[in-house]
C-alpha positions in Angstrom: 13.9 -51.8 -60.5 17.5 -51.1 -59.3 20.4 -51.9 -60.9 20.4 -55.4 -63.5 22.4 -56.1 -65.9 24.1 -59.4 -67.4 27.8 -59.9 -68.4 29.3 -62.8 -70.0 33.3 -63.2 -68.5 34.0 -66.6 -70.6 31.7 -69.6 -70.3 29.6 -67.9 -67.4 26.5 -65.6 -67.0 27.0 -62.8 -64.6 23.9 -61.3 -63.4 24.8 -58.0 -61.6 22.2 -56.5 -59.2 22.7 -53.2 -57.0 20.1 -52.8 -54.4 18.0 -54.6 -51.5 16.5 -58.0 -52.9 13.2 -58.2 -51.0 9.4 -59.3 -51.4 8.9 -56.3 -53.6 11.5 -57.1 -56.4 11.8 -61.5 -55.8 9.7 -62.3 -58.2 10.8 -60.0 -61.0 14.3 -61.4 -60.2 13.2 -64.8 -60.3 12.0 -64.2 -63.5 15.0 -62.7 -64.9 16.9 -65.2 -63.9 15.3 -68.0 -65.2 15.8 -66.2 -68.7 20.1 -66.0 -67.7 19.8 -70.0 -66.8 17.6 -70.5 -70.5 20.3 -68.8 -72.4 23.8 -69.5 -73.4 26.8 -70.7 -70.9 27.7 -73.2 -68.8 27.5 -71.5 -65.3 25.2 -68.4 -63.4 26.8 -66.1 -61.3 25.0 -63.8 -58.8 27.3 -60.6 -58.4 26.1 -59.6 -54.6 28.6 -56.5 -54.4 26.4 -54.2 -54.8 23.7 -55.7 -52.5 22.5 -54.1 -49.4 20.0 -56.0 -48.5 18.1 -59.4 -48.5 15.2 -60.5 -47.0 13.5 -63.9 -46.9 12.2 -63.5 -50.3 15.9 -62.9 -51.5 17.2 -66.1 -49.9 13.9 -67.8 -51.5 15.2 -65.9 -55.0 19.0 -67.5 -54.4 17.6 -70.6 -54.1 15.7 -70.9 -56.8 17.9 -69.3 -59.2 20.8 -72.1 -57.8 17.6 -74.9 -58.3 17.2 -74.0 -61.4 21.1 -74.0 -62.5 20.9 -77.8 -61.2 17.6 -79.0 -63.0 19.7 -77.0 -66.3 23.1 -78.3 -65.4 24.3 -75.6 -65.1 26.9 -74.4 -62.2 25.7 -72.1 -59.7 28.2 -69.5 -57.7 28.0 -66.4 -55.5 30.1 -63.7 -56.4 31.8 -61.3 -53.9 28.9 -60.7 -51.0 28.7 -57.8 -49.7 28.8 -57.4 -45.9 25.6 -57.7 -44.7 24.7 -60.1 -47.7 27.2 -62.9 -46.3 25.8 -62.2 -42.7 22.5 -63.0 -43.4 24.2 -66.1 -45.7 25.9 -67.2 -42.3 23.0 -66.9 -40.5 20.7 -69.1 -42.1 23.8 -71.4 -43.1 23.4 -70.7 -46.9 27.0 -69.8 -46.9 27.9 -73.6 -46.8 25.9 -74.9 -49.6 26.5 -71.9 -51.8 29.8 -72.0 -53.6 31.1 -68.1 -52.9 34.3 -66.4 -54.8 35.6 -63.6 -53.4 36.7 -62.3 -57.3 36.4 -63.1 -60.6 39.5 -64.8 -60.5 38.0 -67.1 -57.5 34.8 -67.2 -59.7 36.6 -69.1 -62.7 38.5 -71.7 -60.0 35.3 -72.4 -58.3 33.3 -73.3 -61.2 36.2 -74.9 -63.3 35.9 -72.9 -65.8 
């Protein structure tokens, strides 16, 4: 798998993930995520800087992960999209229900932390 890693920056959960996010790596994603939202913190962040690509399956992963942050109260943010990430955000209108911070900075306003 491509680049995954998790950094804690205060109260929050950073998943950071270079690479596409397509049908081949969703559900290994979805899987690793689950374990971010089961563990310590009070908010998930998806780092999509280093994103190239997403597919279907990669919007289905977003969603679940941001699901999954609401059934653990836990607050859900996107963190500093790259290009053609918040293009295909926009396009299927993602980019209004997902809280998006353009920094880390950004990240700790948006989820009041």
């Amino acid at each position: 798998m491509e680049e995954f890693r998790v950094d804690t920056i205060g109260e929050a959960r950073v998943i950071r993930f270079a690479g596409e996010i397509t049908m081949d790596n969703a559900q290994e994603l979805k899987n690793r995520g689950r374990q971010v939202v089961e563990g310590e913190g009070r908010a998930v962040v998806m780092d999509l800087s280093k994103v190239t690509f997403i597919d279907s399956s990669g919007i289905g992963f977003l969603i679940v992960l941001k699901s999954r942050c609401d059934e653990a109260g836990k607050r859900f943010a996107l963190l500093s999209p790259s290009v053609q990430v918040r293009k295909t955000l926009r396009l299927v209108q993602l980019d209004a229900i997902f809280p998006v911070a353009a920094n880390e900075g950004d990240m700790a306003r948006i989820l009041s932390l």
